[in-house]
N, C-alpha and C positions, 0 to 999 in steps of 0.2 A: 626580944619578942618579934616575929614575924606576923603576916597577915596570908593569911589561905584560904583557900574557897573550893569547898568541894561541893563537886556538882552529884545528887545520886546518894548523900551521907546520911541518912534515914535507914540505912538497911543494908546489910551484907559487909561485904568489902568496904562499900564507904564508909560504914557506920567505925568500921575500927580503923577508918584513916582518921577519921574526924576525932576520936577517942587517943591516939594516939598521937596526932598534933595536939590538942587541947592541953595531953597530959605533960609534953615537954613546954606548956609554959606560952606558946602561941595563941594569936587574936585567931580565931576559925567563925568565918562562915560557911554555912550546909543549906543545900536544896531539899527539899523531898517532895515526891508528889502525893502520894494516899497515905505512906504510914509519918504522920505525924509524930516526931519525938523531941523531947527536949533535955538538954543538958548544961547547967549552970555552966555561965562564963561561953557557951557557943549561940551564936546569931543563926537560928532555920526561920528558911521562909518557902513558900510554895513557890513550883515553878513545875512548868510543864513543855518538854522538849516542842512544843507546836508551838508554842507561845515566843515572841520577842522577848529577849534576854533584856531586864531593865536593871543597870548598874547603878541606880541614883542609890541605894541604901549601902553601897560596898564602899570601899577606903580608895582612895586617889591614887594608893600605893600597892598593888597586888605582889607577895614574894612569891606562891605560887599557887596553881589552879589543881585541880584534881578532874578529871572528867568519868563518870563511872555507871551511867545505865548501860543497860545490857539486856539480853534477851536469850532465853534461849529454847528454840523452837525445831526440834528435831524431827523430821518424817522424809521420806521420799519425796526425790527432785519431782516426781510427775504428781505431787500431791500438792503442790503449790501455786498458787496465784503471782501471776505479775505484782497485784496489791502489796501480796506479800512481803515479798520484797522492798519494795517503794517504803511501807511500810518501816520495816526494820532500817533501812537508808538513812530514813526522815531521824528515828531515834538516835541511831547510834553515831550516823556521820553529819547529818544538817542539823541533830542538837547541839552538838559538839562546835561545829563553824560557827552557829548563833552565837555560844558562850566565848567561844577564842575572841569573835570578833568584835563583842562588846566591850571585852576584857585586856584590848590589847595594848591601849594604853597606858592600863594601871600598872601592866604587866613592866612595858618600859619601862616604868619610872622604878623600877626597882631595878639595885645595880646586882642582883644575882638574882633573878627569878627562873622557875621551873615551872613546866609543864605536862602532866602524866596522864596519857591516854592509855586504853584498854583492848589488847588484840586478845588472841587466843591461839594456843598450841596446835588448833585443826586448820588455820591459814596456811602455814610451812607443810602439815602432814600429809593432810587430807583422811579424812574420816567419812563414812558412809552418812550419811543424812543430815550432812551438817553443811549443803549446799547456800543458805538464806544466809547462817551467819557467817559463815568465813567470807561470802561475799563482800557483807559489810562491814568484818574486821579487814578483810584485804585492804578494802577504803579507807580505810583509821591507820591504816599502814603509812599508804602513800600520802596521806595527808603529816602525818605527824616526819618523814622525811622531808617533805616538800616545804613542810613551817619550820623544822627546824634549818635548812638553808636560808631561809627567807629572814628568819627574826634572829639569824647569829648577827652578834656576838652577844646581844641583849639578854635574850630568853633561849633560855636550852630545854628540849622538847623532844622526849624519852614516850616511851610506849611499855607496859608489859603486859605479856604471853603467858597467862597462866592456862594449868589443863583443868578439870572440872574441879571447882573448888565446893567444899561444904558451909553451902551459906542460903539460906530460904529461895534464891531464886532457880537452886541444884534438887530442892527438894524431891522431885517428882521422881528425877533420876538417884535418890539418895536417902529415900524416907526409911530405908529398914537396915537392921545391921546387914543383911546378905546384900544389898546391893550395895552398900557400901565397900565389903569383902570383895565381892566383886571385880568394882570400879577401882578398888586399891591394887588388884595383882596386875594391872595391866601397867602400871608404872614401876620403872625397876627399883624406888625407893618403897614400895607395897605400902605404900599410903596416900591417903587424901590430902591434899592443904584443906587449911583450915584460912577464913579470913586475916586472919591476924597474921599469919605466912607472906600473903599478897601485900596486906597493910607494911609491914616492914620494909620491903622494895619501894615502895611507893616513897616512907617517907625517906627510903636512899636515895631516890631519885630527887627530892625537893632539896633536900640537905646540899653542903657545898663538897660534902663523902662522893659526890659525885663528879664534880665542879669540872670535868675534864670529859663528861659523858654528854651525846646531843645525837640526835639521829639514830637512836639502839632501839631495838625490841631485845628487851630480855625475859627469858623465860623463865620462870616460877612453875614448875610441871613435875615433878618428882625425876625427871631426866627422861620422860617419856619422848619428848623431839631430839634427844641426841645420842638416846642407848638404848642398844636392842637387848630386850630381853629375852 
């Protein structure tokens, strides 16, 4: 039995890391901020990326971290606020450092631990309106290469690239079956991931199935970043 901590495990992606560690037999704790949920045998508590990250209720021992808010805010570059930005920054890259950096020595003390941050398939592509968030996936980039040089040989510190996955925070862009249709023919596998797609990779990346991986963005996209359809 391991001990893991997903940050964001209330909902979407998280919710099936957290379902998915739980189920092979590991200690899980989960953050959420608004949708409260519970699940026998996992630790949630509230937490909210503005807030200091307080480790006193966590294990001495972390084998691996998950990190998984996200955002996803689509419109034209000249529709946007400085705020904005700062904004999405603060969520996705300075919640992210709060939680590394509370985290880091539980992280040590484990002689295999992992780390899985969250970019996206419109960082490498570039997609029209998706200037706010590949900004601050770009961030989540150079950070998750920069901690994984920093914390080798200790902690290995993996990143995945998924492209729009179907999970309540997609819904806007994915609430009827035609936009679904849609959004599937644009990838050459003509479908969606589904959470549990991404959750998979994740727990590849925690696992020791990995044990030789550190510094990767992998991609989860239906092969949309590496084949033309």
């Amino acid at each position: 039995m391991k001990n893991y901590l997903v940050i964001g495990g209330s909902n979407g992606i998280g919710k099936s890391i957290v379902e998915i560690l739980h189920a092979s037999g590991n200690k899980v704790w989960a953050s959420y901020n608004h949708n409260q949920v519970s699940l026998p045998g996992v630790e949630y508590f509230k937490w909210q990326h503005q807030e200091t990250f307080d480790q006193e209720n966590l294990p001495e021992t972390l084998d691996g971290l998950v990190y998984c808010p996200g955002s996803i805010d689509l419109k034209p570059f000249s529709r946007f606020k400085p705020q904005d930005f700062i904004d999405d920054f603060e969520l996705q890259v300075i919640g992210a450092m709060r939680v590394l950096q509370a985290n880091e020595k539980a992280l040590k003390k484990s002689d295999n631990a992992s780390v899985v941050l969250f970019s996206t398939v419109a960082v490498q592509q570039g997609f029209n309106f998706h200037t706010k968030v590949s900004t601050s996936k770009g961030a989540v980039e150079g950070l998750m290469r920069s901690l994984a040089a920093e914390w080798a040989p200790k902690v290995r510190v993996n990143a995945i690239a998924p492209s729009l996955t179907d999970t309540p925070l997609a819904q806007r862009l994915l609430g009827s079956d035609e936009k679904k249709q849609l959004h599937a023919e644009r990838h050459p596998l003509k479908k969606i991931g589904e959470a549990k797609d991404i959750a998979g990779m994740a727990e590849f990346l925690l696992s020791q199935k990995s044990g030789l991986m550190t510094g990767q963005v992998l991609s989860v996209d239906g092969g949309m970043s590496r084949i033309k359809n």
